[in-house]
C-alpha positions as CSV (number, residue, x, y, z in Angstrom):
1,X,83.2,-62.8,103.1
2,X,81.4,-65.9,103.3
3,X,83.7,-68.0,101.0
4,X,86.7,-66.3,102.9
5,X,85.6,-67.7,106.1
6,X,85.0,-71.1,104.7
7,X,88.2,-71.2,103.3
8,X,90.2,-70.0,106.2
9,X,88.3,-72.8,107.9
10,X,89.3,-75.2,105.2
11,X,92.7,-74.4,105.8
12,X,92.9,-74.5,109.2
13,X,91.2,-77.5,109.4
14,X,94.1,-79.1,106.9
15,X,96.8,-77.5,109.8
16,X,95.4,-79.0,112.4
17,X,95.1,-82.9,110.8
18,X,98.2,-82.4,109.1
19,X,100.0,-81.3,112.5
20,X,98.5,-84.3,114.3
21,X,99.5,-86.7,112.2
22,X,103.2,-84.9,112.0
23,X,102.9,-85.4,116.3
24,X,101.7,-88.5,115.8
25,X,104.5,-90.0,113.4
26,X,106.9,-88.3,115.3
27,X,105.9,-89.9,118.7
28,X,107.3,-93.1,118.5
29,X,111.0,-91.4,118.1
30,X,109.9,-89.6,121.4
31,X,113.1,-89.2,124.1
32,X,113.2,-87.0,126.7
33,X,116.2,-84.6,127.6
34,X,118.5,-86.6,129.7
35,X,119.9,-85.0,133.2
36,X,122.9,-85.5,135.1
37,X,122.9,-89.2,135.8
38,X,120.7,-90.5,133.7
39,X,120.9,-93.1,130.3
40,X,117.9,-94.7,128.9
41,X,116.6,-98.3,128.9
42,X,114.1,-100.2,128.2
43,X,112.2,-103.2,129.2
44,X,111.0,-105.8,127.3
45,X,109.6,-109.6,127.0
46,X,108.5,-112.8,124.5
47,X,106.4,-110.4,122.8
48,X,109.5,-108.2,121.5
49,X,110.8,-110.7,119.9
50,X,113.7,-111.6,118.7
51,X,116.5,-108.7,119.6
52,X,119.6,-107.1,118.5
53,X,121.0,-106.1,121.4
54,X,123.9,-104.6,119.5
55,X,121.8,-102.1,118.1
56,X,119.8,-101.5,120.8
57,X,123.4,-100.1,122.6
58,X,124.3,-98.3,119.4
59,X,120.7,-96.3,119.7
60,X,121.9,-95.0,122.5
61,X,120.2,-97.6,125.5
62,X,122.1,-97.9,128.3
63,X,119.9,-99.9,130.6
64,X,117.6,-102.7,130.5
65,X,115.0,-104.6,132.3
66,X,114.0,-108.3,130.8
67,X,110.8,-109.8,132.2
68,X,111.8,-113.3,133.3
69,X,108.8,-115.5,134.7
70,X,105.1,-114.6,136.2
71,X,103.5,-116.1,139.0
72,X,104.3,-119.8,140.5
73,X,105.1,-121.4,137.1
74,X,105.0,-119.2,134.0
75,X,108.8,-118.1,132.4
76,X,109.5,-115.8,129.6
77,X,110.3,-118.1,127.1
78,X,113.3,-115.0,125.9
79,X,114.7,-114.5,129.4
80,X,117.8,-116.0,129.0
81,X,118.6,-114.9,125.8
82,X,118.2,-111.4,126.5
83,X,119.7,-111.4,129.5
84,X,122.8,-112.8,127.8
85,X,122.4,-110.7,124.6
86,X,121.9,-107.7,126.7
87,X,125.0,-107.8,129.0
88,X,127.2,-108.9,126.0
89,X,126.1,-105.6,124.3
90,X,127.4,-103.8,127.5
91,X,124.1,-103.1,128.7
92,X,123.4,-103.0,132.3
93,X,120.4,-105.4,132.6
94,X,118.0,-106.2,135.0
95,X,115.0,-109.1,135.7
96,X,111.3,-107.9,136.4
97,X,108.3,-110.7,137.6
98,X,105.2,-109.7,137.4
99,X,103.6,-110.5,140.1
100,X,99.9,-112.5,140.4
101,X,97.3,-112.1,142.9
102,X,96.1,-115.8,142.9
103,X,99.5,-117.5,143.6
104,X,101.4,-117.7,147.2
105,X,104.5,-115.2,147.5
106,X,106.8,-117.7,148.5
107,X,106.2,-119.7,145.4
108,X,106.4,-116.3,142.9
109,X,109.7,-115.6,144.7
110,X,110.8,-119.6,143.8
111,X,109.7,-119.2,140.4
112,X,111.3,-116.0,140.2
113,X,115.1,-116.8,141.7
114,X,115.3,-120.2,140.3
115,X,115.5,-117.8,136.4
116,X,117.5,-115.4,138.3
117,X,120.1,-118.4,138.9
118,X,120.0,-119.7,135.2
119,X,121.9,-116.2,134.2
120,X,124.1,-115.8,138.0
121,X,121.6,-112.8,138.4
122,X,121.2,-113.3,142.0
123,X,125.2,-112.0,141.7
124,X,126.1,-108.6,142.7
125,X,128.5,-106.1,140.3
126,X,126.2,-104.2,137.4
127,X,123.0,-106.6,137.9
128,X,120.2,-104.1,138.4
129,X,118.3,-104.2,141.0
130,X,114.9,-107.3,140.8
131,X,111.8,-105.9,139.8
132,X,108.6,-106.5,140.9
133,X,105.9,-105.9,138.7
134,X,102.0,-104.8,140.0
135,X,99.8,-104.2,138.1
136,X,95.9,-105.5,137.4
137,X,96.0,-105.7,133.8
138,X,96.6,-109.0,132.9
139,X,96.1,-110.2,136.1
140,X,94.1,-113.3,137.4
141,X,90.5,-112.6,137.2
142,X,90.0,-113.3,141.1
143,X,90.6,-110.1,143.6
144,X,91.8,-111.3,146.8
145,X,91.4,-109.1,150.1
146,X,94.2,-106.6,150.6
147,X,95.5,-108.8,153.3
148,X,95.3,-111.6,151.3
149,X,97.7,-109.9,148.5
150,X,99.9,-107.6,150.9
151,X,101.0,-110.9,152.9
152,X,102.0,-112.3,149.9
153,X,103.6,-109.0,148.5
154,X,105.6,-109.3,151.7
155,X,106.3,-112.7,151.4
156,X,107.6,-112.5,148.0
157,X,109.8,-109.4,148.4
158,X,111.0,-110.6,151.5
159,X,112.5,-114.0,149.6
160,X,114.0,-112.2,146.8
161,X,115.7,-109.7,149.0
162,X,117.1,-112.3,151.2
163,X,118.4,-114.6,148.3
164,X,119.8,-111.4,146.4
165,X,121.1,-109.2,149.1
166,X,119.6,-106.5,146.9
167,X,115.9,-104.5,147.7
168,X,113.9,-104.8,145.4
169,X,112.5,-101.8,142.9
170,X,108.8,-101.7,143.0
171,X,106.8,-100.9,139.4
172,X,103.6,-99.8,140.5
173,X,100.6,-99.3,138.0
174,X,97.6,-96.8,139.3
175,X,95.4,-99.5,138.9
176,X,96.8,-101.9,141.1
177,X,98.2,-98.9,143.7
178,X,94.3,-97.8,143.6
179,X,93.0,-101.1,144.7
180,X,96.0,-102.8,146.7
181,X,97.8,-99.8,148.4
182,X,101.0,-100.8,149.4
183,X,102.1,-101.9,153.1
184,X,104.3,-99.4,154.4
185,X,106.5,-102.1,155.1
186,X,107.2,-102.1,151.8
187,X,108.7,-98.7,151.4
188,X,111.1,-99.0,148.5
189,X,112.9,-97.2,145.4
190,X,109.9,-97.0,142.7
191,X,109.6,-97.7,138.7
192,X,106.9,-95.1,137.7
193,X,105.5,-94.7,134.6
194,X,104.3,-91.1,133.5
195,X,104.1,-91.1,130.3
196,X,105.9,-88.2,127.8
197,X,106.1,-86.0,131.2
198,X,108.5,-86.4,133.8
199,X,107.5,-87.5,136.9
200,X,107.7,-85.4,140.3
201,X,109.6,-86.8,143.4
202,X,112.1,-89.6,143.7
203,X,111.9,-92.6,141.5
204,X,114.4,-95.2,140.4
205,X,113.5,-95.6,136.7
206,X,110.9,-93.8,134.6
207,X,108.6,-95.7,132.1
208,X,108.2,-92.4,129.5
209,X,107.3,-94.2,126.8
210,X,105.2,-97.3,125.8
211,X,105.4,-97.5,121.9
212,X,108.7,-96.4,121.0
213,X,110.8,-97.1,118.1
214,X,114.2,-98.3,119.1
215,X,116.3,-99.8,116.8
216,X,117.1,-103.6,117.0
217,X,113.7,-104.0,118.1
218,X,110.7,-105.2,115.8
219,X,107.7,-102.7,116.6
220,X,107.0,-101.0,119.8
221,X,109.2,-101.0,123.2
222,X,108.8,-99.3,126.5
223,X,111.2,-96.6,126.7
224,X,112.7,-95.8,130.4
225,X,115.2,-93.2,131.8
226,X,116.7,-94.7,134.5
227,X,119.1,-93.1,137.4
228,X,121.7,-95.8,137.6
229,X,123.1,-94.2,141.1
230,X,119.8,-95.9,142.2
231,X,120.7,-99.1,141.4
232,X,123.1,-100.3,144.0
């Protein structure tokens, strides 16, 4: 009896690895059910790479956001490139800036537009809407007073949605929403990320997945579902 338990133990034991590492293979190929009025996307930056955008459409991504500068000075050496390679492909595309805590929000929102003009993204028609990105990871090492960083939130959103004539989508890590919450000023369409479950309540766009395979990209992507009616 002995010998039967052990190897009904072995056995399950082989299950249980051999099914994790099934889940885990199959993760990366991860995509939620799509409902009415929604198409995936993705977002990426420099550290993507180099992109065919061609075959990013022909996997089925409708949709994306491409990070174009960070605080007062720093730009996504890639912007421009996948902006460009992105709408030719027929995607509707997007620009996110991630947003710093040690820099003023008028010179983020400079920073920011002056990339947005390179590409005519400050245009209306299928632009999505701007992005800004909070979040703490990454972040200057310095943590300002809520004041401090919700005058400058507000001073930055207010400039982009002035030059734009769009409002701006807000992504909005835990971290950052934990420490800084938001003004209620700043009520506006949200980016969340939940990822592998979808998210209660409204959002905009959905961050599902942060190491997806997608094809035209080299190694991992963020994987979104976005609602598209959102982006007017």
């Amino acid at each position: 009896m002995r010998r039967r338990c052990v190897k009904l133990l072995a056995v399950l034991v082989v299950l249980v690895v051999g099914g994790g590492a099934l889940a885990y293979a199959a993760w990366p190929h991860y995509r939620p059910v799509l409902e009415d009025g929604e198409v995936y996307g993705v977002d990426v930056s420099s550290h993507q790479g180099d992109i065919d955008w061609r075959a990013v459409a022909a996997d089925g991504v409708a949709a994306a956001y491409v990070k174009a500068s960070e605080g007062g000075t720093y730009v996504d050496s890639t912007f421009v490139a996948n902006w460009r390679g992105a709408s030719a492909a027929g995607l509707r595309v997007g620009a996110y800036h991630f947003f710093t805590l040690c820099r003023g929000g008028d010179e983020q929102a400079a920073n920011f537009l002056a990339r947005l003009r390179q590409v005519h993204g400050t245009d209306a028609g299928r632009v999505l809407p701007p992005v800004v990105d909070l979040e703490l990871g990454g972040n200057c090492s310095a943590r300002p007073a809520a004041a401090v960083v919700d005058a400058r939130l507000v001073d930055f959103v207010s400039r982009v949605e002035a030059a734009t004539g769009r409002r701006v989508l807000l992504y909005v890590v835990d971290d950052y929403a934990s420490r800084y919450p938001l003004p209620a000023s700043l009520e506006r369409d949200r980016w969340v990320r939940r990822l592998g479950l979808r998210p209660e309540g409204a959002w905009a766009w959905w961050q599902v997945h942060n190491d997806a395979s997608v094809d035209g990209v080299h190694g991992p992507v963020d994987l979104d579902v976005a609602r598209l009616d959102h982006a007017r």
